[in-house]
C-alpha positions in Angstrom: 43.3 18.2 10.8 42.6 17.8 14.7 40.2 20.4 14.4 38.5 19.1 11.9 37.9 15.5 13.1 37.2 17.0 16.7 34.5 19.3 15.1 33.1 16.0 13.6 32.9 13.9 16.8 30.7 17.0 18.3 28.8 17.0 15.8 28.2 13.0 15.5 27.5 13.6 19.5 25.2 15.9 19.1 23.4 14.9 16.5 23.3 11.1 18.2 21.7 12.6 21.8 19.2 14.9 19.4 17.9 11.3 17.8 17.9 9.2 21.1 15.5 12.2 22.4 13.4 11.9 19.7 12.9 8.2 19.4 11.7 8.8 23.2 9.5 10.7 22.2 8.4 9.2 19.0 7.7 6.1 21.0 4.7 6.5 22.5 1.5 5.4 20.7 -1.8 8.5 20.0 -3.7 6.5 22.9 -0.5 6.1 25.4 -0.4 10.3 24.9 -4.0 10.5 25.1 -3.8 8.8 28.6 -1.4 10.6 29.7 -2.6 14.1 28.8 -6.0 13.4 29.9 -4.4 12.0 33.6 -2.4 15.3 33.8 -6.4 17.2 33.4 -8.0 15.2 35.5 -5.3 15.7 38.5 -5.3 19.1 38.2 -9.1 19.5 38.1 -10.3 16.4 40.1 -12.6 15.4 37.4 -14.3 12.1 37.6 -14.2 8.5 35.6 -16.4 9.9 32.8 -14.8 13.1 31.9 -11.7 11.3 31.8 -12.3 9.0 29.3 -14.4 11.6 27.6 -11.2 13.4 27.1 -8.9 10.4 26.6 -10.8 10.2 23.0 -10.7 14.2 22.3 -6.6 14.0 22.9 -6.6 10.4 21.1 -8.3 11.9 18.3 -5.9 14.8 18.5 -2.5 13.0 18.2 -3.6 10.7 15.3 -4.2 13.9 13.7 -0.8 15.5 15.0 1.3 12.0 14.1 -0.6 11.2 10.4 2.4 12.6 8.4 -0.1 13.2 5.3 -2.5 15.5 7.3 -2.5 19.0 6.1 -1.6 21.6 8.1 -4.8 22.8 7.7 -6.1 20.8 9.0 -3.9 20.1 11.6 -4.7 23.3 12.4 -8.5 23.2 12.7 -8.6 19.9 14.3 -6.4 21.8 17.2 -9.1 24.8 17.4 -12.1 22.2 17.5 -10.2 21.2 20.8 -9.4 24.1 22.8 -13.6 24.2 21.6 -14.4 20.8 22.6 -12.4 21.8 26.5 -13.9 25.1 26.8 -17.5 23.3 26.3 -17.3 20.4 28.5 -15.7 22.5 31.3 -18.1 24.4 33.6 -16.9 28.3 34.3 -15.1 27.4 37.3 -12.7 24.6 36.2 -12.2 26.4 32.9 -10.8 29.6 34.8 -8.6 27.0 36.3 -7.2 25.3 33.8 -6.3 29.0 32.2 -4.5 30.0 35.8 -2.3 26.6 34.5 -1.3 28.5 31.0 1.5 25.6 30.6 -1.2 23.2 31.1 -3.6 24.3 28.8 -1.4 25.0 26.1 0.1 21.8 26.4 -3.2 20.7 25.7 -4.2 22.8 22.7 -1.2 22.5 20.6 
């Protein structure tokens, strides 16, 4: 019996800390990640006012795709190719070779 109601209070623990990271997570709006992704870019490349915004909109667009729970994975999935595309387009030769020396970066981006 002990073992049983201390294999239920790590569980309840567990599964308690799993939610609380989640909700973290969860909690932040598309255009709160947008900003924050596109900040992260910008740093790491110096790019100016424009291309930042430019990109706050590709990444907004990106998680309202990502967090719209009746998206198909589909197209989930196109919508993640069309912005590795959109990146690898609006970066010149130079900062895109950057970006792909950052592979934690960029994927962070892409997916």
């Amino acid at each position: 019996m002990k073992k049983l109601i201390a294999a239920l209070t790590l569980f309840l623990a567990f599964s308690i800390n799993a939610n609380a990271q989640d909700k973290a997570s969860a909690g932040l709006t598309p255009t709160e990640k947008a900003v924050k992704q596109a900040a992260e870019l910008s740093e790491y490349l110096g790019l100016d006012k424009t291309m930042n915004e430019n990109f706050v909109r590709l990444f907004e667009y990106k998680f309202q795709v990502i967090d719209d729970k009746t998206a198909l994975p589909e197209r989930k999935a196109e919508m993640l190719r069309n912005v590795e595309a959109k990146i690898r387009a609006t970066l010149d030769g130079k900062l895109m070779d950057r970006l792909e020396k950052n592979p934690e970066l960029f994927n962070k981006l892409i997916k």
